[in-house]
MIBADO-520898 format. One record per residue (C-alpha): z, x, y. Coordinates in pm, whole numbers, padded with zeros to 5 digits, always signed. Each point is the difference from the previous one (the first is absolute). Layout:
BEGIN
ZXY ...
This chain:
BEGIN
+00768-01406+01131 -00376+00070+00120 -00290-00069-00259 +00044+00338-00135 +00348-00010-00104 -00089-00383-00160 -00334+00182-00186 +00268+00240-00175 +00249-00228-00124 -00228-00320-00100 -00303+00282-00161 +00232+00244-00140 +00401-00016+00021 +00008-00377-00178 -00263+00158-00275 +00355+00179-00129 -00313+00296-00109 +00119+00199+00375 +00300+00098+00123 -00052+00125+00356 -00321-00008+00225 -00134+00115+00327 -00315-00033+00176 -00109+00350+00195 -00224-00079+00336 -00271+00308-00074 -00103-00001+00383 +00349-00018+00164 +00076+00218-00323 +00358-00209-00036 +00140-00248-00247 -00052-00351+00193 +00189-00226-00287 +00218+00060-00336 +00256-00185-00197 +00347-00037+00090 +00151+00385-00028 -00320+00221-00090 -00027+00228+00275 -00277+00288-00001 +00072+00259+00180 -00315+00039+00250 -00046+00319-00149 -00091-00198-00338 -00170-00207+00175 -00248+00307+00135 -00020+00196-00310 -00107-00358-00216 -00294+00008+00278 -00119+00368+00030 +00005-00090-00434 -00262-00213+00004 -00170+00197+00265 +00049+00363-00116 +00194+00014-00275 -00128-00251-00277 -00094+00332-00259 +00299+00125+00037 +00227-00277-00081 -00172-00050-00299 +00095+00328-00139 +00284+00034+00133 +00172-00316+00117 +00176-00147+00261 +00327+00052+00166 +00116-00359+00161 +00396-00023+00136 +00128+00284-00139 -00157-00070-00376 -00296+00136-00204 -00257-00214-00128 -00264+00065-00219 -00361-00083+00049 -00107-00257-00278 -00331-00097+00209 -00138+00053+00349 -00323-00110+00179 -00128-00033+00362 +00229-00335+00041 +00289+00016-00221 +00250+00254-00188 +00206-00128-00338 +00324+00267-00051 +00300+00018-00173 +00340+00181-00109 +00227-00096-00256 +00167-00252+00221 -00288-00209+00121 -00349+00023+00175 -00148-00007+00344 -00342-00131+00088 -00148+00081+00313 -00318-00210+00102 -00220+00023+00261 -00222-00209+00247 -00173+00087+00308 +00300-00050+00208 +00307-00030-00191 +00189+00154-00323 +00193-00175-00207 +00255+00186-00202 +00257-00134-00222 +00248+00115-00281 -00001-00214-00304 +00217+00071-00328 -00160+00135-00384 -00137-00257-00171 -00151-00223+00255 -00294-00064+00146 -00098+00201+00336 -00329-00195+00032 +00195-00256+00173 -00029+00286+00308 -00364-00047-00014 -00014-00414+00022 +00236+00021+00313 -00255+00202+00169 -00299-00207-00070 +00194-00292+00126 +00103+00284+00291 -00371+00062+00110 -00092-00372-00068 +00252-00132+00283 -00130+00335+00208 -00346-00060+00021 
């Protein structure tokens, strides 16, 4: 398990707040680490990118389609994007090399998303 893998289960899986998780290289435009059975289909993995990039108005009004399931925009920024349907939410957060995006259940707590990336670019810089 590289340092990636061990950053998404001890930040986020053990938290019991997110279900799956995988970390998108934005340069090599691939996912580089996620839990045991969350795959994203590289072509997620792109269209999470050109979101941030391109696409951040849009999503807002519109929302965001992620593994074959709509999500609606609850919040979006420059670094991260809250959304959710009726059976649970996505967060999508950004740094200046990597996304994080995970799938966590209603009711609790996606902010968990945003400590695993501080602790992310901490172990980065």
């Amino acid at each position: 398990m590289n340092q990636l893998q061990a950053l998404l289960n001890d930040s986020l899986i053990r938290t019991k707040h997110v279900e799956n998780a995988a970390i998108i290289d934005i340069k090599e435009r691939k996912v580089c680490a996620s839990t045991f059975g969350f795959n994203v289909p590289p072509e997620n993995a792109v269209n999470l990118i050109y979101t941030f990039y391109k696409n951040l108005l849009q999503v807002r009004r519109g929302g965001l389609y992620f593994k074959e399931k709509h999500y609606k925009c609850l919040r979006a920024d420059e670094h991260s994007i809250y959304l959710q349907n009726p059976d649970g939410g996505l967060i999508v957060v950004k740094t200046k090399t990597l996304i994080l995006v995970a799938t966590y259940r209603v009711g609790m707590y996606p902010s968990v998303c945003v400590e695993a990336v501080e602790k992310l670019g901490k172990k980065n810089a």
